[in-house]
N, C-alpha and C positions, 0 to 999 in steps of 0.2 A: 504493500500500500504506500502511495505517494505521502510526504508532509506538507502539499503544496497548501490544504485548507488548514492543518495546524501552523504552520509559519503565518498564514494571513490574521490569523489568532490570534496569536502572539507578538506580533510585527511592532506595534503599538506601546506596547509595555514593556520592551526591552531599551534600555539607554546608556549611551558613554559616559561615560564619568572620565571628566576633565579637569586640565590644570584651569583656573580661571584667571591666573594675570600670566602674561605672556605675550611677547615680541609682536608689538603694532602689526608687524610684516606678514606675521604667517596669517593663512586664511582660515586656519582653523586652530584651537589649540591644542597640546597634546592629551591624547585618547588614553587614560591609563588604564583602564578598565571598562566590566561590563555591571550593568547591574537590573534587576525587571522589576516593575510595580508588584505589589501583594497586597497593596491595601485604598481603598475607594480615598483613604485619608492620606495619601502622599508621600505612604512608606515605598522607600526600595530597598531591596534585601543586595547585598555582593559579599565580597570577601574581606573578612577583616582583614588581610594582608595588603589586598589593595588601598582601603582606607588610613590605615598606618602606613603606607608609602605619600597619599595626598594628602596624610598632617605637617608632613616635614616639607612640602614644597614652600618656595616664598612668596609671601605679601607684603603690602605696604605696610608703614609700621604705625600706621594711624590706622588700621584695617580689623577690626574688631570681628568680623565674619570669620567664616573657614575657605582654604587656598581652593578652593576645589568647588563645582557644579556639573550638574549632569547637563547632558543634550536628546531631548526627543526629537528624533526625525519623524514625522507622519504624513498624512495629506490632506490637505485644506481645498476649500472651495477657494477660489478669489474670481471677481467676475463673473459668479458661474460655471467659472474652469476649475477642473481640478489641478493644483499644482503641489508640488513636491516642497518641505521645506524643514527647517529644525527650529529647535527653539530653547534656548536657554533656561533654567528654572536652578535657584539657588537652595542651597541642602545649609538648612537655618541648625542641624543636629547631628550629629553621629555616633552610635552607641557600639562596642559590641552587642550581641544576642545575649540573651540568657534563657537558661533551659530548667525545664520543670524535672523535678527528682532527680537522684543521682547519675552520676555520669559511670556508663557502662567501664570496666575495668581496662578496657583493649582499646578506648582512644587516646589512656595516658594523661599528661598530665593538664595538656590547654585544652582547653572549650573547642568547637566545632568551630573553626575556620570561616564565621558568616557575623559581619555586620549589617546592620540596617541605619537608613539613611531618612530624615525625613525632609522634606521639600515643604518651601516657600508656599505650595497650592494644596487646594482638597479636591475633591471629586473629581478622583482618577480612578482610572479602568484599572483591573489589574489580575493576574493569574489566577487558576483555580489549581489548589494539589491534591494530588490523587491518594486514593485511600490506601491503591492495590502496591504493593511494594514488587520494585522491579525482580527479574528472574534472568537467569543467565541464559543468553542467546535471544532476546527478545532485541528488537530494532529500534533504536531512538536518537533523537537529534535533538541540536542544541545549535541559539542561536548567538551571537555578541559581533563581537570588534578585535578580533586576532588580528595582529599588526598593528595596532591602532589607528594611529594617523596615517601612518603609511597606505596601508589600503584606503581609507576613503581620498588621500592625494590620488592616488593610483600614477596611471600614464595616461596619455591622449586616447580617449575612446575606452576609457576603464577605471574608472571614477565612483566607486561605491557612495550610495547614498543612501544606502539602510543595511540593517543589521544582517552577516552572514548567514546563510546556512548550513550548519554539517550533520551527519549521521555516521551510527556505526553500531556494533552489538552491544551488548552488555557483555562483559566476557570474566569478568568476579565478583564477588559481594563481599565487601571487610562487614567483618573477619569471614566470616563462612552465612550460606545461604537461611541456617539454623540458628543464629543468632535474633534475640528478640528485639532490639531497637538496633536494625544496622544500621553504624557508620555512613554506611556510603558503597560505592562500585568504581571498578571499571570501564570505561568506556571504550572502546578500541576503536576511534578515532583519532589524528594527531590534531594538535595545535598551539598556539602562539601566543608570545606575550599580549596582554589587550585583552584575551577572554576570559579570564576570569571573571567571576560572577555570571556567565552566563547561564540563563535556564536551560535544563536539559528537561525534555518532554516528551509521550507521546502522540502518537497519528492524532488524538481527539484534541490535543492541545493541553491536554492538564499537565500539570511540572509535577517530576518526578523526583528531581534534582539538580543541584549545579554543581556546574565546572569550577573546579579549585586548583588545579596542579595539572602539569604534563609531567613524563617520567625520561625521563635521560639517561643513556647507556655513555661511562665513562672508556674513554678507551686514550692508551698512549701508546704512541711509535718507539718507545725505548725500555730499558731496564731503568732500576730506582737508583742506580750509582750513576746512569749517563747525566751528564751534566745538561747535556742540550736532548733531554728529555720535553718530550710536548704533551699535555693532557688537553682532550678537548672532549665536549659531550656530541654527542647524536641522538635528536627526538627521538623515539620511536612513539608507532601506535598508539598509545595508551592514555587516557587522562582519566586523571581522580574527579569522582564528582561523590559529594556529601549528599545523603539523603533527604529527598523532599519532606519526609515523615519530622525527621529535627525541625528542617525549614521551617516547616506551620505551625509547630512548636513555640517556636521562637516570637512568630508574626504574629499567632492567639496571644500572646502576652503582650505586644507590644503595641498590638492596633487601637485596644480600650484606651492608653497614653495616648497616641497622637489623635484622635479623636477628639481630643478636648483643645486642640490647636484649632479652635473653629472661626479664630480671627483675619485666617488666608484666605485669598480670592480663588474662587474655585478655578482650575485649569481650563476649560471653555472660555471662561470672563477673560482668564490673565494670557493670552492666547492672541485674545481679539483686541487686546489693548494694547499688548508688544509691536514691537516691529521683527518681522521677520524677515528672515535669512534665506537665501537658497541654498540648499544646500551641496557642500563642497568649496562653493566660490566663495560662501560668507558675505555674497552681495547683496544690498538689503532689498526688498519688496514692496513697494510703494504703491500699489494698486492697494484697494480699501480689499479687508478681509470679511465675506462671512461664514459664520458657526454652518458646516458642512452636516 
């Protein structure tokens, strides 16, 4: 079965998490991550690894915010046409997750690899997770920004302007398939810096899990005495993705908070009142927008 109607699902609530002050010049800024809506209130869930990479970048030092905002690309009416475009929304919060009852013995000593993020606006669309927990050999895909900025610069004629798409099997489950709250799986897909946080899902579109880690095979061309020894990694296959089942864990506890943030402009309002962007060029849109 194709994911052509689960990616149109999900297309929408998947967004880059970017640096937000950065070089007049470039047309976009850089993509560090991926991250997808989970709550009608303006939460997005990604990796806390990537979120503790966008604490430490720089701001102004009269800049009281966080360095960092996400980007929705989606598509808007303007004149009646459909047109392509993205739109900045600032992340006023960033927590890790916390998890209800004790933490199983086999993921050690940190928490599950997922913070949540909440945004500027309220009344956002946002994933639904599935009940049924994944099985080895069953087919899923997962979408984000591998490469980050790189792929959406692209080349002449190869300019992305929405979220990838990849697939692949389930090919393990940490620790073992008989474990009662598992960790998470394998995916036997490769991929790229940038993806993280991306949702992994299936055909019907519910999230199953995200993408957190790809796996690297170290290899060197010498022994441990040659001096002009080289070590370098090779991707393979494989990326770690944590379980949807923590994920809503995480999001049931944390939705009742941002729900009381009910002083933001809902996403439709703060949309039609921005100026928007084309996306890729960063060139602004000045035709009058309406709510599509």
């Amino acid at each position: 079965m194709p994911f052509k109607a689960a990616y149109r699902r999900i297309e929408d609530r998947v967004v880059a998490i970017v640096q937000k002050f950065h070089d007049s010049n470039q047309s976009l800024p850089t993509v560090l991550g991926t991250g997808f809506l989970v709550s009608q209130h303006g939460l997005v869930c990604t990796c806390k690894h990537v979120v503790e990479k966008c604490l430490t970048l720089p701001k102004p030092a009269d800049y009281q915010g966080l360095p960092f905002a996400v980007y929705l690309f989606r598509e808007v009416a303007i004149n009646n046409q459909p047109r392509w475009a993205y739109f900045p929304l600032d992340v006023i919060d960033a927590q890790p997750a916390t998890f209800e009852g004790g933490r199983p013995s086999y993921i050690g000593r940190d928490l599950p690899d997922v913070s949540l993020l909440l945004l500027n606006v309220r009344g956002t669309s946002s994933v639904s997770f599935s009940d049924e927990p994944v099985a080895i050999g069953e087919n899923l895909a997962f979408a984000g920004f591998p490469m980050g900025t790189g792929v959406l610069k692209g080349h002449v004629g190869f300019q992305q302007e929405s979220p990838s798409l990849h697939s692949g099997i389930v090919s393990a489950i940490f620790p073992n398939r008989l474990a009662q709250s598992p960790y998470g799986f394998l995916l036997h897909a490769n991929t790229q810096t940038g993806a993280s946080g991306s949702p992994v899902f299936r055909y019907d579109g519910t999230v199953v899990g995200m993408l957190y880690m790809g796996f690297d095979d170290e290899y060197s061309d010498g022994g441990p005495e040659d001096p002009k020894t080289r070590r370098y990694d090779v991707p393979t296959a494989l990326s770690g993705c944590i379980s949807g089942r923590l994920i809503a864990q995480a999001v049931a506890l944390a939705d009742s908070q941002s729900a009381t943030f009910n002083n933001r402009p809902l996403l439709e309002d703060q949309i039609a009142t921005a100026t928007q962007h084309r996306a890729v060029s960063g060139e602004e849109i000045l035709e009058p927008y309406r709510k599509s």
